[in-house]
N, C-alpha and C positions, 0 to 999 in steps of 0.2 A: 376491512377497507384501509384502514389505517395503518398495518402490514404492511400491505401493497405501495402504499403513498413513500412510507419509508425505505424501502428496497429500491424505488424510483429517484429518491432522492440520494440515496448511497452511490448507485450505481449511476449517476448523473456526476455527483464526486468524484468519483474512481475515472469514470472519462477525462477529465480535466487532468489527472496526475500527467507528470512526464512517462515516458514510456518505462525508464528504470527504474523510478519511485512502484510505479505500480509492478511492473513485474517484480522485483524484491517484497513488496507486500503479498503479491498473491501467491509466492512461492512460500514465501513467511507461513501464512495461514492456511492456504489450503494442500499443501505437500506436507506443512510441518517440518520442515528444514532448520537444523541450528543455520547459523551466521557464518559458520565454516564453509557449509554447504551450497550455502547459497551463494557464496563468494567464487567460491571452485565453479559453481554454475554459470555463473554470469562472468564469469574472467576478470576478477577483480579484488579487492583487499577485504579483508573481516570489519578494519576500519570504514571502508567505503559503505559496507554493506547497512553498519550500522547508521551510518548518513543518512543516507535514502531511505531507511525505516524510519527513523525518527522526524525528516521531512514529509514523506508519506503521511504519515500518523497524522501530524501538527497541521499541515492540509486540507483535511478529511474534517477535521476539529472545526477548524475555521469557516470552510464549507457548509457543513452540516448546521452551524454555529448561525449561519447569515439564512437560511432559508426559515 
C-alpha cells in the first residue's frame, strides 16, 4: 500500500515540472540518454540540458520533501 501511496505521490510531482524539466528527466531515466543526447533531442545546449536536470531533481526533492 505504501508502494502505491509513493508512486501517487512521485507522479503528482512530476505533473508540477515544467514541460522541459520533465521531458529532459524522463529522457534522462527512462531512454538512458547521455546529456549529448538529449540536447540533440530536445534542440538545445549540453549546458541547458544539464539545467533542467538539476532543476528537475531539486523540485522533485522539495516536492516529495513537503508531503
Amino acid at each position: 500500500m505504501e508502494s502505491v501511496q509513493k508512486k501517487s505521490q512521485l507522479d503528482q510531482a512530476m505533473a508540477m515540472l515544467p514541460a522541459n524539466q520533465k521531458m529532459a528527466l524522463m529522457i534522462y531515466l527512462m531512454e538512458d540518454k547521455s546529456h549529448a543526447e538529449i540536447a540533440h533531442e530536445m534542440g538545445t545546449s549540453v549546458g541547458a540540458v544539464k539545467v533542467l536536470l538539476f532543476r528537475a531533481r531539486e523540485s522533485l526533492k522539495k516536492s516529495l520533501e513537503s508531503l
